[in-house]
NUKOL-181083 format. One record per residue: chain; residue number from 1; x, y, z of N, C-alpha, C in turn. Coordinates in nm, 4 decimals. Layout:
# NUKOL-181083
c,k,n.px,n.py,n.pz,ca.px,ca.py,ca.pz,c.px,c.py,c.pz
A,NUM,X,Y,Z,X,Y,Z,X,Y,Z
...
//
This chain:
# NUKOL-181083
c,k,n.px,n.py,n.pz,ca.px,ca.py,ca.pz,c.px,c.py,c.pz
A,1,-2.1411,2.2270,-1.7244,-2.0878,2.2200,-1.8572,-2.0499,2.0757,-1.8898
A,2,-2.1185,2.0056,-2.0089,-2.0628,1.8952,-2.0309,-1.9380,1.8899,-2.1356
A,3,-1.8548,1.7971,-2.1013,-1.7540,1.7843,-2.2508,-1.7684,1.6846,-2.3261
A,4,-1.7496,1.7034,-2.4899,-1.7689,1.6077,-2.5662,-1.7054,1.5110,-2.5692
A,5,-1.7388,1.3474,-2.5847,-1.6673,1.2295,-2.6421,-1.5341,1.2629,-2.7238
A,6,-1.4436,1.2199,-2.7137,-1.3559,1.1803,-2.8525,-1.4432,1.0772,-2.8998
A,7,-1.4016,1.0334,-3.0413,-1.4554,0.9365,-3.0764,-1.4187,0.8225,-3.0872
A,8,-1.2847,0.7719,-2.9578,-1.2797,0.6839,-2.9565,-1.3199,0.6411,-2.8586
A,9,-1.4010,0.7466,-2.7624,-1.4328,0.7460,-2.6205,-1.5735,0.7229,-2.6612
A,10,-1.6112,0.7409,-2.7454,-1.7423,0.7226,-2.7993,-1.7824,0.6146,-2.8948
A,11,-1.6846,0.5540,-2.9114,-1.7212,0.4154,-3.0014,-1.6577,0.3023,-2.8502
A,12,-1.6191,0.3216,-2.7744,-1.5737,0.2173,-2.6357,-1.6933,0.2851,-2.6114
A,13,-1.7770,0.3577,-2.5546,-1.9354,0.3658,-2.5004,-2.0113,0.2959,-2.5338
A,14,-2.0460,0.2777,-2.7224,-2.0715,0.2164,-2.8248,-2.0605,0.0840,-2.7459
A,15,-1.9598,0.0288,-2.8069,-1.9406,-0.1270,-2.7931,-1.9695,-0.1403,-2.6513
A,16,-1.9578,-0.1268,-2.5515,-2.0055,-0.1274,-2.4071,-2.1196,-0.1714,-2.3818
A,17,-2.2299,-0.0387,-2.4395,-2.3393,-0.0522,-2.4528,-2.4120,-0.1707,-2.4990
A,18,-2.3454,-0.1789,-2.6406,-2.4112,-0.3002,-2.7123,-2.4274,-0.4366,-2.6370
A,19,-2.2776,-0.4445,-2.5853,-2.2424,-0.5724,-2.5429,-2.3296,-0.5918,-2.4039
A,20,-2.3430,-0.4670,-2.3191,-2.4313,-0.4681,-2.1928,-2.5871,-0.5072,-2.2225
A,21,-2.6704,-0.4355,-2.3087,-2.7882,-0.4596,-2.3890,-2.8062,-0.6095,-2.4558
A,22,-2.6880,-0.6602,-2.4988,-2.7025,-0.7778,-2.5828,-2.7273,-0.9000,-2.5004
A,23,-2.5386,-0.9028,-2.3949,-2.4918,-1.0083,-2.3478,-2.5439,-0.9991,-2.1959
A,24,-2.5300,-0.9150,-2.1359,-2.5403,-0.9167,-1.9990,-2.6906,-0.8744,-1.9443
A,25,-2.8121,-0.7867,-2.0237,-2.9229,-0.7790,-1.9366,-3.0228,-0.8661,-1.9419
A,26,-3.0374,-0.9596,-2.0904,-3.0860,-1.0780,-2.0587,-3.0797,-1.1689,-1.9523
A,27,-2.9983,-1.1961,-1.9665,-2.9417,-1.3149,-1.8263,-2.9064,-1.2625,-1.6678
A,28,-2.9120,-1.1425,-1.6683,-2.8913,-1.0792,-1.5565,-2.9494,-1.1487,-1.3684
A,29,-3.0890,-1.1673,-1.4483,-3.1263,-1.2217,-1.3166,-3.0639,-1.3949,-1.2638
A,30,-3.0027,-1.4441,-1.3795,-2.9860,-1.5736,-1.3395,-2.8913,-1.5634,-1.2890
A,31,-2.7581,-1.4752,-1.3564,-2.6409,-1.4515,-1.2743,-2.6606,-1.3973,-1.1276
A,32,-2.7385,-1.2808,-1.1239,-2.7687,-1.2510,-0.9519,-2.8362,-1.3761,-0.8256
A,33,-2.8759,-1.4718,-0.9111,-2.9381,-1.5666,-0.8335,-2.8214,-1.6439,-0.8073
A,34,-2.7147,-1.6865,-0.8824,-2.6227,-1.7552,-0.8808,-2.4968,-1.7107,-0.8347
A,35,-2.5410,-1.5953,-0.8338,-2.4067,-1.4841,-0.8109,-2.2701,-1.5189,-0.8365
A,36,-2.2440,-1.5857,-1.0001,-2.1531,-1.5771,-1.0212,-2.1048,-1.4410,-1.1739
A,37,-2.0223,-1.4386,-1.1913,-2.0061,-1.3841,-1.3330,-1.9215,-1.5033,-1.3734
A,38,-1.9563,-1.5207,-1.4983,-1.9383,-1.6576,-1.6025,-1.7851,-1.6011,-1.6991
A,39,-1.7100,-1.6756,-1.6603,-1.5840,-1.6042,-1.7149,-1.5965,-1.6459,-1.8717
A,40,-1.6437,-1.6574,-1.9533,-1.6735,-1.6776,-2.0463,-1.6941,-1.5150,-2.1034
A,41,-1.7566,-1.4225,-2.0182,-1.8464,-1.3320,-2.0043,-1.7138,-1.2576,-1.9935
A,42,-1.6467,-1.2782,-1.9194,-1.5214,-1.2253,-1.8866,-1.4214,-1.1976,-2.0020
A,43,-1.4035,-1.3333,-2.0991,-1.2759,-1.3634,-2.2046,-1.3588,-1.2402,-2.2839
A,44,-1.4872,-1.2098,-2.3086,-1.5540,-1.1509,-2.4152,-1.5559,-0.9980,-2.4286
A,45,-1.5536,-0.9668,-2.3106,-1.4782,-0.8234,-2.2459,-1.3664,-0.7697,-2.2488
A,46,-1.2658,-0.8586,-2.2237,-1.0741,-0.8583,-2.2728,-1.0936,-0.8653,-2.4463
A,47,-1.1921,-0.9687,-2.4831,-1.1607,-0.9389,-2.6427,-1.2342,-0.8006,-2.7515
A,48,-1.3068,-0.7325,-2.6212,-1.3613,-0.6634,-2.6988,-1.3019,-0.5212,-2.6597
A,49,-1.1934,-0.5389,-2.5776,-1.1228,-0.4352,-2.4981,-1.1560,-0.3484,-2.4297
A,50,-1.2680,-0.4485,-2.3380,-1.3518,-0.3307,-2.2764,-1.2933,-0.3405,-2.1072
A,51,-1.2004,-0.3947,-2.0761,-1.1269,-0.4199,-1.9825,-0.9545,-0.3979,-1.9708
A,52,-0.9265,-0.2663,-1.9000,-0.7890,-0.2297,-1.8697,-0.7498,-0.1425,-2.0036
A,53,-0.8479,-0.0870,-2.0762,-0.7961,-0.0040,-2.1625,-0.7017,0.0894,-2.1130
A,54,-0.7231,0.1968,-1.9738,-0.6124,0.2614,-1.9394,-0.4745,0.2387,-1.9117
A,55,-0.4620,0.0890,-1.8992,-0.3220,0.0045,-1.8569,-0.2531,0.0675,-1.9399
A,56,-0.0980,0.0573,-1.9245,-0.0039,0.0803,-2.0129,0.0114,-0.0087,-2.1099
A,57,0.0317,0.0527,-2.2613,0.0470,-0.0265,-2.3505,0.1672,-0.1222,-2.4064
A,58,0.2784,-0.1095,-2.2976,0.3369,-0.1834,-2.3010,0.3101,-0.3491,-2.2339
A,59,0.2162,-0.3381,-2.1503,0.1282,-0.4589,-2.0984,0.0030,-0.4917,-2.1903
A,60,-0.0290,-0.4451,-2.2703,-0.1465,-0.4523,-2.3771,-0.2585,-0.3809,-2.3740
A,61,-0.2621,-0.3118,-2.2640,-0.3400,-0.1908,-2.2582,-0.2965,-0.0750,-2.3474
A,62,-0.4327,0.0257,-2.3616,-0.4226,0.1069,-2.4841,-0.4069,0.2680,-2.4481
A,63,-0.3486,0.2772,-2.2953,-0.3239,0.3600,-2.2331,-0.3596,0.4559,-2.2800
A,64,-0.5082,0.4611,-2.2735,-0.6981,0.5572,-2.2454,-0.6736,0.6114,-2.1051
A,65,-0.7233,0.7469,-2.1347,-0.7509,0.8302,-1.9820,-0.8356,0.7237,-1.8889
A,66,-0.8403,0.7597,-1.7982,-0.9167,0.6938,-1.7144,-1.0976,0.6752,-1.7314
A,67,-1.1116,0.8466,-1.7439,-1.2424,0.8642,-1.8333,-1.2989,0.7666,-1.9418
A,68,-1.2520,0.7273,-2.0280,-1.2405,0.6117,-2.0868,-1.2730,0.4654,-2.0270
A,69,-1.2293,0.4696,-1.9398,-1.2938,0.2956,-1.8524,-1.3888,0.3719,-1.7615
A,70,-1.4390,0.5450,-1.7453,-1.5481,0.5782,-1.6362,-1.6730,0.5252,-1.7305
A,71,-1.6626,0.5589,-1.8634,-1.7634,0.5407,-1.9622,-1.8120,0.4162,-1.9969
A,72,-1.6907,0.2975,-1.9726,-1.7043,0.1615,-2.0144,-1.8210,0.0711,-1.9183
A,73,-1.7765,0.1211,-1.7255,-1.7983,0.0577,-1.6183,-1.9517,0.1079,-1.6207
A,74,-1.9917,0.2349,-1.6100,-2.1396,0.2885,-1.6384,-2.2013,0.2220,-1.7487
A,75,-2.1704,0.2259,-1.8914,-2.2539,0.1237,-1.9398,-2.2671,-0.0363,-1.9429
A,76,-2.1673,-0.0685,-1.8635,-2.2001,-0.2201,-1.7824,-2.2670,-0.2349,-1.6771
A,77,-2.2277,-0.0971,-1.6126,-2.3188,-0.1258,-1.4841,-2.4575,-0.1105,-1.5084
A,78,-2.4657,-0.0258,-1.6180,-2.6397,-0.0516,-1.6615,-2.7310,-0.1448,-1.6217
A,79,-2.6788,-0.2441,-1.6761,-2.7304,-0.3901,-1.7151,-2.6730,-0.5259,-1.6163
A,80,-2.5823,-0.4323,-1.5372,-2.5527,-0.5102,-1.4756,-2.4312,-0.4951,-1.3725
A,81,-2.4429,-0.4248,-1.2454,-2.3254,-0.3592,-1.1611,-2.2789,-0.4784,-1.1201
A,82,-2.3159,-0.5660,-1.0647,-2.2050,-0.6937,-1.0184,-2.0975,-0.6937,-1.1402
A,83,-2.0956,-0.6837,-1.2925,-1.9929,-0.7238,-1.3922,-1.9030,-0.6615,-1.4253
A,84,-1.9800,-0.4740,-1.3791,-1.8853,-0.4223,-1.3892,-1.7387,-0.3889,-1.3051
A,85,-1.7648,-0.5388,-1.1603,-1.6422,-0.5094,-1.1149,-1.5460,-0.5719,-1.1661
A,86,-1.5771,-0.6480,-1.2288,-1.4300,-0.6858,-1.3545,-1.3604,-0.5706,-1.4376
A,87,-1.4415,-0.4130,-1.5034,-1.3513,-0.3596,-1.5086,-1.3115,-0.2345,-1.4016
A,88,-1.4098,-0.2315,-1.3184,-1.3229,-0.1558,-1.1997,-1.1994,-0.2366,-1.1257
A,89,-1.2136,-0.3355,-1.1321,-1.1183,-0.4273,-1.0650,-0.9689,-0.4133,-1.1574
A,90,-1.0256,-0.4779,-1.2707,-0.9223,-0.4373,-1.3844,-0.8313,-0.3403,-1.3539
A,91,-0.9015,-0.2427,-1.3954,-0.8502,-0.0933,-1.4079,-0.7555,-0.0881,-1.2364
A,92,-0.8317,-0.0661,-1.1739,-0.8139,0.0106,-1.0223,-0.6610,-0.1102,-0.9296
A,93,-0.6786,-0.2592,-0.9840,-0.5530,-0.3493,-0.9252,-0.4070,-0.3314,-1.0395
A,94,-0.4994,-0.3287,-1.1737,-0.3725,-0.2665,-1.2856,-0.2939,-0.2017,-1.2524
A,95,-0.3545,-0.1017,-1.2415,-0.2685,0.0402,-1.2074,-0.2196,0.0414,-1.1092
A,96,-0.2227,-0.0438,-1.0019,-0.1985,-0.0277,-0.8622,-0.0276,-0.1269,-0.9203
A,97,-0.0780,-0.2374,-0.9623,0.0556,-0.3352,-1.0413,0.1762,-0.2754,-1.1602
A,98,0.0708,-0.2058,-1.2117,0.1506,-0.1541,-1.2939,0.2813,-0.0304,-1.2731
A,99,0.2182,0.0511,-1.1698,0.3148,0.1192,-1.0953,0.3571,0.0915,-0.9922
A,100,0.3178,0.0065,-0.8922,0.4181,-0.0337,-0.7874,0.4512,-0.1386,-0.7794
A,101,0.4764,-0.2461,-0.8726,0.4817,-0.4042,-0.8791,0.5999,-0.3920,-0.9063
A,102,0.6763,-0.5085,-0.9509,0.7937,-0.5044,-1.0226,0.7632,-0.5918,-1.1538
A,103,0.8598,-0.5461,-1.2478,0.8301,-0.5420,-1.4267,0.7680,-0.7150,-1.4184
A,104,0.8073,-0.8165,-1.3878,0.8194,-0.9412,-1.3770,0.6343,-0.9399,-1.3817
A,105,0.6160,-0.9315,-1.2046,0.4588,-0.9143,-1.1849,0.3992,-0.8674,-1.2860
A,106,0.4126,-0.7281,-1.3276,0.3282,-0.6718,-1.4309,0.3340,-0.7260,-1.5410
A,107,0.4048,-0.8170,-1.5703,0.4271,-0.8762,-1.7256,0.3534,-0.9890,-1.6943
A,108,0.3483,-1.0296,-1.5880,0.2582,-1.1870,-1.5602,0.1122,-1.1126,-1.5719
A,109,0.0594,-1.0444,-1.4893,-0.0797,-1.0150,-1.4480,-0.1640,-0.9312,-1.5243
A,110,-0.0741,-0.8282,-1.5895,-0.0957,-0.7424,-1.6554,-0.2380,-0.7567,-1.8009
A,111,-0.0930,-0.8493,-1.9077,-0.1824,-0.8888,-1.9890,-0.3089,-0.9844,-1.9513
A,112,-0.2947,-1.0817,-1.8708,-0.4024,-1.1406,-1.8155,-0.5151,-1.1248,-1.7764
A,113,-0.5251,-1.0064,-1.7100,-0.6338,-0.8964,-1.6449,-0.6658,-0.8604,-1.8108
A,114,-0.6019,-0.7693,-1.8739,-0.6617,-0.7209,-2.0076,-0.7209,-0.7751,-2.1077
A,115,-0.6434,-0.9492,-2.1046,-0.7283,-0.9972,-2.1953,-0.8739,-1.0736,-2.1198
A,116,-0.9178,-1.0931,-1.9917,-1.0439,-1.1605,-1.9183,-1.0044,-1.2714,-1.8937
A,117,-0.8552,-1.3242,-1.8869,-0.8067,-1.4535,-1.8474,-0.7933,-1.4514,-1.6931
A,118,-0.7691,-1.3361,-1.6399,-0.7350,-1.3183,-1.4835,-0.8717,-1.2504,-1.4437
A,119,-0.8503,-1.2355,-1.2968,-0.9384,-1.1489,-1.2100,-0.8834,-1.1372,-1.0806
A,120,-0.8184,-1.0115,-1.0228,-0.7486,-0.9969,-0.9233,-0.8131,-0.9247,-0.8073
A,121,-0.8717,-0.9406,-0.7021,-0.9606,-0.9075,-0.6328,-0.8599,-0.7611,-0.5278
A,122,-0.9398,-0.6745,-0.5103,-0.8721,-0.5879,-0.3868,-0.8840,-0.6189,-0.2576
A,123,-0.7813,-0.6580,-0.1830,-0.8503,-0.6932,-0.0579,-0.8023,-0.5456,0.0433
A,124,-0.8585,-0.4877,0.0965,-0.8371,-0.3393,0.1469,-0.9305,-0.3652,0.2530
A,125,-1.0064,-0.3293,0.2371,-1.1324,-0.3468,0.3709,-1.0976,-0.4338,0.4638
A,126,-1.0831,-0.3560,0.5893,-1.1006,-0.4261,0.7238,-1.2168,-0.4047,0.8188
A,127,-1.2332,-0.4970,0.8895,-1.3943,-0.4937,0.9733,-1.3988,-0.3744,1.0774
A,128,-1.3023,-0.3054,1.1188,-1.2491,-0.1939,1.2366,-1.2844,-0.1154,1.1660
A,129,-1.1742,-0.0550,1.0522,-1.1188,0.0282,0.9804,-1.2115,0.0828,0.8253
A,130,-1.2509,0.0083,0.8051,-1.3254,0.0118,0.6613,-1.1856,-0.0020,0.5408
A,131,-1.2148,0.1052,0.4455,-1.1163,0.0898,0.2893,-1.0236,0.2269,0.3566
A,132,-0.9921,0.2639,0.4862,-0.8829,0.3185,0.4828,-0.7501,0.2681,0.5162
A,133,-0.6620,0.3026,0.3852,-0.5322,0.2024,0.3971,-0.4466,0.3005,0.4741
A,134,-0.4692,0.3849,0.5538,-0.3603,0.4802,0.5964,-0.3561,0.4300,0.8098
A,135,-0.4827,0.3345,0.7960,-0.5007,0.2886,0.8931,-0.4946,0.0940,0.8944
A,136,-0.4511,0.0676,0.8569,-0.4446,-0.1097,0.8603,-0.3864,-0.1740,0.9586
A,137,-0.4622,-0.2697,1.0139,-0.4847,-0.3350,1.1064,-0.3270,-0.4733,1.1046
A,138,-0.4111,-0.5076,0.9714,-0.3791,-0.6438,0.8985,-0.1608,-0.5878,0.8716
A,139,-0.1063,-0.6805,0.9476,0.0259,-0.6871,0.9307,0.0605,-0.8309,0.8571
A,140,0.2015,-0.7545,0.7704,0.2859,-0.8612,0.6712,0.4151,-0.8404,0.6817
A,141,0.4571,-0.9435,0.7838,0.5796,-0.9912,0.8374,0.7197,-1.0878,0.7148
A,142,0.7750,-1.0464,0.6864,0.8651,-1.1378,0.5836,0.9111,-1.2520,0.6372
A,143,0.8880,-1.3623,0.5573,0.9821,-1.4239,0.5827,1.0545,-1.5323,0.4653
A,144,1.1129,-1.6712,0.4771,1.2076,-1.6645,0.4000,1.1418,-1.7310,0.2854
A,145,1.0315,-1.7567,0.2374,0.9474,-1.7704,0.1239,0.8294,-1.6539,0.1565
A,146,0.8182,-1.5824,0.1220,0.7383,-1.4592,0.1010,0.6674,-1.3523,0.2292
A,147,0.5398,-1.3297,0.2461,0.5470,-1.2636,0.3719,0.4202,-1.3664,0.4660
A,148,0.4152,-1.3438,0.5893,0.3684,-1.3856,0.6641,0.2252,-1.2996,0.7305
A,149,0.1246,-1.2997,0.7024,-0.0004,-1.2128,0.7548,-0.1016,-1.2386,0.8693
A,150,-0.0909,-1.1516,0.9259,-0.1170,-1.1290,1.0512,-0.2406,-1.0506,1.0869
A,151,-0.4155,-1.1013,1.0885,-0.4988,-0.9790,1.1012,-0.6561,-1.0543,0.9783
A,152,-0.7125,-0.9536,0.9449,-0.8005,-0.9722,0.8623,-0.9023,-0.8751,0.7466
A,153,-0.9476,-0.9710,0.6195,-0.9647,-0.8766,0.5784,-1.1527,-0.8806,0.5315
A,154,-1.2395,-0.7818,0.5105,-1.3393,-0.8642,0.4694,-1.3894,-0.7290,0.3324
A,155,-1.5190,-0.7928,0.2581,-1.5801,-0.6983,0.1613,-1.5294,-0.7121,0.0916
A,156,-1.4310,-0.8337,0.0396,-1.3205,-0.8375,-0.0900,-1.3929,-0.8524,-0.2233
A,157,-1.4483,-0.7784,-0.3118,-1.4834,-0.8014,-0.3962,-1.4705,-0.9060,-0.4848
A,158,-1.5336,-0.9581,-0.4940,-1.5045,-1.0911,-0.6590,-1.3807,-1.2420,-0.6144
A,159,-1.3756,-1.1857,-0.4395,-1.2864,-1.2744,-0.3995,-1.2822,-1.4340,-0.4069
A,160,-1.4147,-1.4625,-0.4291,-1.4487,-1.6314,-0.4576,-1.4841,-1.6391,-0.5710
A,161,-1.3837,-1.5271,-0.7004,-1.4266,-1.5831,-0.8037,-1.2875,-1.5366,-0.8665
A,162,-1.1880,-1.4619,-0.7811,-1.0628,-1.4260,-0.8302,-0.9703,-1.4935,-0.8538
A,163,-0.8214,-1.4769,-0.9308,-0.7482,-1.5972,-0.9850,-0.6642,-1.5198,-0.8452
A,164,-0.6201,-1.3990,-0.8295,-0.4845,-1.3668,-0.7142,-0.6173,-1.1971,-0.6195
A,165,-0.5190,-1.1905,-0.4993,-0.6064,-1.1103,-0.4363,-0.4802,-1.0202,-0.4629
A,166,-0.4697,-0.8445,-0.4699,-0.3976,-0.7740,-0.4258,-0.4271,-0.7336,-0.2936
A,167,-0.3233,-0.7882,-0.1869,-0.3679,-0.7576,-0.0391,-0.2661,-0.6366,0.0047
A,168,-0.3875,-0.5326,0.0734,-0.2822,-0.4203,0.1616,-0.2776,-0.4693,0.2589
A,169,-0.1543,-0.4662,0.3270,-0.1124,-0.4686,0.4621,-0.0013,-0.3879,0.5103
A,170,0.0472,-0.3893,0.6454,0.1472,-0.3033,0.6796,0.2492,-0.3867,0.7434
A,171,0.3544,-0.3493,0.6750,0.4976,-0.4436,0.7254,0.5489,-0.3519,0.8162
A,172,0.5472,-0.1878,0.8684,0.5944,-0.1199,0.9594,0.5209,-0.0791,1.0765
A,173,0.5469,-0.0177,1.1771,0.4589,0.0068,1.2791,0.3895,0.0943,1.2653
A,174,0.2590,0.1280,1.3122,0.1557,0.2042,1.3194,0.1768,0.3295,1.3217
//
């Protein structure tokens, strides 16, 4: 059984589309050769709000179901899955900031990510362990300017092109 669009879920498909078809499958192969995404490419995505729509709208997000950025990332990834980890990234470090950060953080990173000024990479993956965080290797020790890390991480998405990494680690024992 399929369910229908709202139509605002259907005009963010819309503009998605367009912008994937227009901006991103032309040039596609030059970016994969270069393997960068052109933050330019980036600002144009925050302005077209096709990035962190589910965020809370008190950070400038338009707090959209999630479904809503499933629809956005598929028609980017169309034309182009490397770009669309800007809004899986978006979305998936947002939310991670937005509910367990403190107000300060989320007011710094928040809007930033939404408008394509930021890019915050996940760093989760360990070389042992894979993306399970219920198992982490990688320890974060406090100390008297912030924490101290201990371990490693790899597969970080968008990491040599990110402004901050969100890193899991474990400050308690195993």
């Amino acid at each position: 059984m399929t369910q229908a669009l709202s139509a605002e879920q259907d005009a963010f498909k819309t503009v998605a589309e367009r912008f994937a078809r227009e901006k991103l499958a032309p040039h596609y192969q030059t970016r994969e050769r270069e393997a960068v995404v052109e933050r330019s490419l980036v600002r144009e995505m925050g302005r077209l709000g096709l990035i962190g729509a589910d965020l809370p709208e008190r950070h400038g997000g338009l707090g959209l179901p999630s479904e809503t950025i499933g629809l956005v990332i598929e028609a980017i990834a169309y034309a182009d899955l490397n770009v669309s980890y800007v809004q899986l990234l978006g979305s998936l470090c947002g939310q991670i900031i937005a509910q367990h950060g403190s107000e300060d953080l989320a007011a710094h990173w928040l809007p930033r990510i939404i408008a394509g000024e930021a890019v915050v990479a996940l760093a989760l993956t360990e070389p042992r362990g894979g993306s399970d965080a219920g198992n982490l290797v990688l320890s974060a020790r406090p100390t008297d300017t912030g924490y101290l890390l201990n371990g490693e991480k790899s597969s970080i998405s968008m990491a040599d092109q990110a402004d901050a990494a969100l890193v899991f680690a474990r400050t308690g024992r195993v």
